[in-house]
matplotlib code that plots the C-alpha trace (Angstrom):
import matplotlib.pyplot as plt

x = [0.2, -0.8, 0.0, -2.2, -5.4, -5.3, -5.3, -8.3, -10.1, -9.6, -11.4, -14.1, -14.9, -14.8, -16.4, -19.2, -19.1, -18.2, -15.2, -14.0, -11.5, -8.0, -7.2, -4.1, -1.5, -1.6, 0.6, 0.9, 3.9, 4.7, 7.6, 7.7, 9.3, 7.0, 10.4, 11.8, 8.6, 10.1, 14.0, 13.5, 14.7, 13.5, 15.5, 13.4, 10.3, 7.6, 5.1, 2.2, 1.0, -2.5, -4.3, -7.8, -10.1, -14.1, -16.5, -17.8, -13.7, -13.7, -11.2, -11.3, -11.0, -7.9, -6.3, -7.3, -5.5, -2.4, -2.3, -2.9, 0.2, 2.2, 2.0, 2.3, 5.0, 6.6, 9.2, 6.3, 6.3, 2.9, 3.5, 2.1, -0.6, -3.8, -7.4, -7.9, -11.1, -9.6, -11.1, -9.8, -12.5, -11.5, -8.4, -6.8, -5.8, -4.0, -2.9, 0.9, 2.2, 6.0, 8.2, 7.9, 11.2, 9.4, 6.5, 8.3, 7.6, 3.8, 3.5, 5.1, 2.6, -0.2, 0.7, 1.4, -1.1, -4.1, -4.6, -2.7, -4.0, -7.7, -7.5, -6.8, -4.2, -2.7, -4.1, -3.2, -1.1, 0.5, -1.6, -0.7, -2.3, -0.3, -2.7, 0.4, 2.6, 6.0, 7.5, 5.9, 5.6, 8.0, 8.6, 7.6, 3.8, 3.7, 0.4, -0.3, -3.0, -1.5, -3.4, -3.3, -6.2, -7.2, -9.1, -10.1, -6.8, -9.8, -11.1, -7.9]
y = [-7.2, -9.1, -5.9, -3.7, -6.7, -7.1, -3.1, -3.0, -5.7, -3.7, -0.6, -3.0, -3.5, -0.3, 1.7, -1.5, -3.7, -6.5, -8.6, -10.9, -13.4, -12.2, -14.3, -16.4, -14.6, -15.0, -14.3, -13.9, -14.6, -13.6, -14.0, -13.3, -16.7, -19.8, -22.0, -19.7, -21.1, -24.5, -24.2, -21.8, -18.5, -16.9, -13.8, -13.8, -13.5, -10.9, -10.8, -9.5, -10.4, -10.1, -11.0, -11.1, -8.9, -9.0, -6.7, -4.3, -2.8, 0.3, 2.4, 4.6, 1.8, 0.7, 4.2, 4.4, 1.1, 2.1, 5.5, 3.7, 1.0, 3.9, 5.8, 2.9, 0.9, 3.4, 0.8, -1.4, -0.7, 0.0, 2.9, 0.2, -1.1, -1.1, -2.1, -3.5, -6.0, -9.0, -11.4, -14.7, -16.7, -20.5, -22.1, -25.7, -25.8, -28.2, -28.8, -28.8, -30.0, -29.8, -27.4, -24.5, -25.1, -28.5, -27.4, -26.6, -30.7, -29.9, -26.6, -28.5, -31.4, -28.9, -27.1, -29.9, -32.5, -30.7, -27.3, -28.7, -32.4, -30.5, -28.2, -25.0, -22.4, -20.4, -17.3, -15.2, -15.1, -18.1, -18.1, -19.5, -20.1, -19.7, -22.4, -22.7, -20.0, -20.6, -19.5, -22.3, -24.9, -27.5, -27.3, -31.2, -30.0, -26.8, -27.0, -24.3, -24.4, -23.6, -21.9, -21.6, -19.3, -21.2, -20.5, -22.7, -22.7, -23.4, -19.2, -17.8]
z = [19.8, 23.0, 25.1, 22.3, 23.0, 26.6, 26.8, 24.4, 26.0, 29.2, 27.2, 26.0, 29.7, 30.6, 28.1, 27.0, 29.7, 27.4, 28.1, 25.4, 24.9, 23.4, 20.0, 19.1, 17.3, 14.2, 11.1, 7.4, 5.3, 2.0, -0.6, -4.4, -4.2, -2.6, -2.3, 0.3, 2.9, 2.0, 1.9, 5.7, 4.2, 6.9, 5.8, 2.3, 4.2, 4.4, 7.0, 8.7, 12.3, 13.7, 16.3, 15.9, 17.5, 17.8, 15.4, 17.7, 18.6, 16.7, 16.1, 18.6, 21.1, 19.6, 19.7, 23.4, 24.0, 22.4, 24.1, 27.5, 26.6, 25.3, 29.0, 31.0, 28.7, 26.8, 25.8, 24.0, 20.1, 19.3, 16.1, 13.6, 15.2, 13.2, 12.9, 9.7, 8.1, 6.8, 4.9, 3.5, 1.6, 0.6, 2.2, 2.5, 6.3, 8.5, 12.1, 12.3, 16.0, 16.1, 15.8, 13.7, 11.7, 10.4, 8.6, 5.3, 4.0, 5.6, 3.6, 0.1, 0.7, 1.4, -2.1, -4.3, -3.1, -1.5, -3.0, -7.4, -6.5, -6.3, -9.2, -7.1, -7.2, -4.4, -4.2, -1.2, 1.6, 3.7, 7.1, 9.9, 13.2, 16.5, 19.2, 21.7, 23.7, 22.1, 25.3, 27.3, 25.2, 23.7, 20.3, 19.6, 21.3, 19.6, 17.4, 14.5, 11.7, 8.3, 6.2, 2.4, 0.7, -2.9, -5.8, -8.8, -11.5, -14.2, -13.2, -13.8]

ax = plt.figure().add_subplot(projection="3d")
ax.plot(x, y, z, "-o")
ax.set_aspect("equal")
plt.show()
């Protein structure tokens, strides 16, 4: 995804003159279960990573970037990159520094205090945040906003 952002900020440049800054990675995770983001059944997660990218790359943009990172890095797997709209609406959020493996007791908190403690209800995908480079950053100093989309449990 970084490869696919850098080369369509690269077409942003060239074909608009605009050059924009190139988002954190970001990621959605899903299970039919919720316990699984708790216990750290990584193998009973879904997922969905994104990196954000601003409204005026279209798709064409994105299919010249991927061409472009196909030629040059053919080894680079690009075959599901998309351009998608997302939209979230209301969400309890919270910064997480630490390691990744250590938000479950975060994510539990977040569900049975912030989001049942204020009358809410889960009601999308788990959203997380990526703010640090994993590969260059110790894992106590990572820092990640998690993300839970709500809506009122009295509505449904």
């Amino acid at each position: 995804l970084y490869t696919c952002s850098y080369a369509v900020r690269a077409v942003a440049r060239v074909e608009l003159g605009r050059v924009h800054t190139v988002g954190p990675l970001e990621g959605l995770w899903y299970a039919d279960d919720l316990g699984v983001f708790t216990a750290r059944d990584k193998d009973a997660w879904a997922w969905t990573m994104m990196i954000w990218q601003p409204d005026w790359v279209t798709e064409d943009m994105v299919a010249s970037a991927v061409e472009t990172v196909t030629r040059r890095k053919p080894h680079v797997a690009v075959d599901r990159v998309r351009l998608e709209e997302f939209a979230e609406g209301p969400a309890v959020q919270t910064l997480h520094v630490g390691p990744y493996d250590a938000e479950g007791p975060v994510i539990a908190r977040m569900h049975e205090e912030a989001i049942t403690g204020r009358g809410l209800i889960a009601s999308g995908h788990h959203h997380e945040i990526y703010l640090s480079d994993a590969r260059k950053t110790e894992p106590a100093r990572l820092r990640t906003i998690l993300r839970q989309p709500v809506a009122s449990a009295a509505e449904q």
